[in-house]
Structure formats: C-alpha cells, structure tokens
N, C-alpha and C positions, 0 to 999 in steps of 0.2 A: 531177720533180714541182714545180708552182711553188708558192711561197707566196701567191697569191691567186686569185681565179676572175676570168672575163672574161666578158660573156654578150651574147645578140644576143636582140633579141624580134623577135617575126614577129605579125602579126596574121590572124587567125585566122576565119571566121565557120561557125559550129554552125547545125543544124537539126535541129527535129524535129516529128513530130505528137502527140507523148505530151507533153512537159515542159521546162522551160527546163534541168532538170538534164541529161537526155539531149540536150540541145542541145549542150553543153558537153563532157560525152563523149564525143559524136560528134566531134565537134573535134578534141580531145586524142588519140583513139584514132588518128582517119584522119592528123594528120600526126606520131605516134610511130612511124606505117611510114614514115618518110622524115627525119626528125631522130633525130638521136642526142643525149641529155644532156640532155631534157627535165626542168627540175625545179618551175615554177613557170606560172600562168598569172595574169588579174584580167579582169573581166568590164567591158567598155568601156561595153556598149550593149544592150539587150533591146529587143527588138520582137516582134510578131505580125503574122499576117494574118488575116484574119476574113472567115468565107462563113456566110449566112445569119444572124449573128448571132452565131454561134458562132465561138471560137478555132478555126482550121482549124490553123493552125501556128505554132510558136517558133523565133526568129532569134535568136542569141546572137553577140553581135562579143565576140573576146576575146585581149588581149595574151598571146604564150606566152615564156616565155624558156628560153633552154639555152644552157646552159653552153659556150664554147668545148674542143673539147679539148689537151688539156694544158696545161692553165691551172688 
C-alpha cells in the first residue's frame, strides 16, 4: 500500500428530463459500471434545452475523479 493516492479525471456529461441532480446521477451511476475507485466529481457546466417554452431537458458536464489503484 502506498503512502499517497494518484488520481485521473474523466469528464463526464449527465442528462436528464426531471433535474440537474438526476443529471448528475445518471453520470455517476452509468460510468461506476466501468471505473473502479470512483471518489469524487465537480460540476463544470449546466445547460438545458427548451421546447415550447418549457425546460424539456438538463445537461450536466461534470469532472469525475478515481483513484488509481494501488496508490
């Protein structure tokens, strides 16, 4: 085990029709099936799209970081 961590960000872009939180989640969730050591994210960028007037949908850009392992 090493005395310090090493870490790699990836960026990341969330959707959703409900909320900028579920934007985010979705993010997180869909690349924890394929990273391992996930411990940290920050939110770069929010955006929508809008139909009729209305928010139709949330864009969430967001740095994720993880851990290398064995670091």
């Amino acid at each position: 085990m090493s005395d310090h961590h090493i870490y790699k960000k990836v960026e990341l872009v969330g959707s959703s029709k409900t909320s900028i939180e579920d934007a985010i989640h979705n993010a997180i969730a869909e690349a924890a099936k394929s990273l391992k050591h996930l411990e940290w994210f920050e939110v770069v960028e929010t955006r929508g799209h809008i139909v009729n007037g209305a928010v139709a949908h949330y864009q969430v850009t967001l740095k994720a970081g993880f851990r290398i392992a064995d670091s």
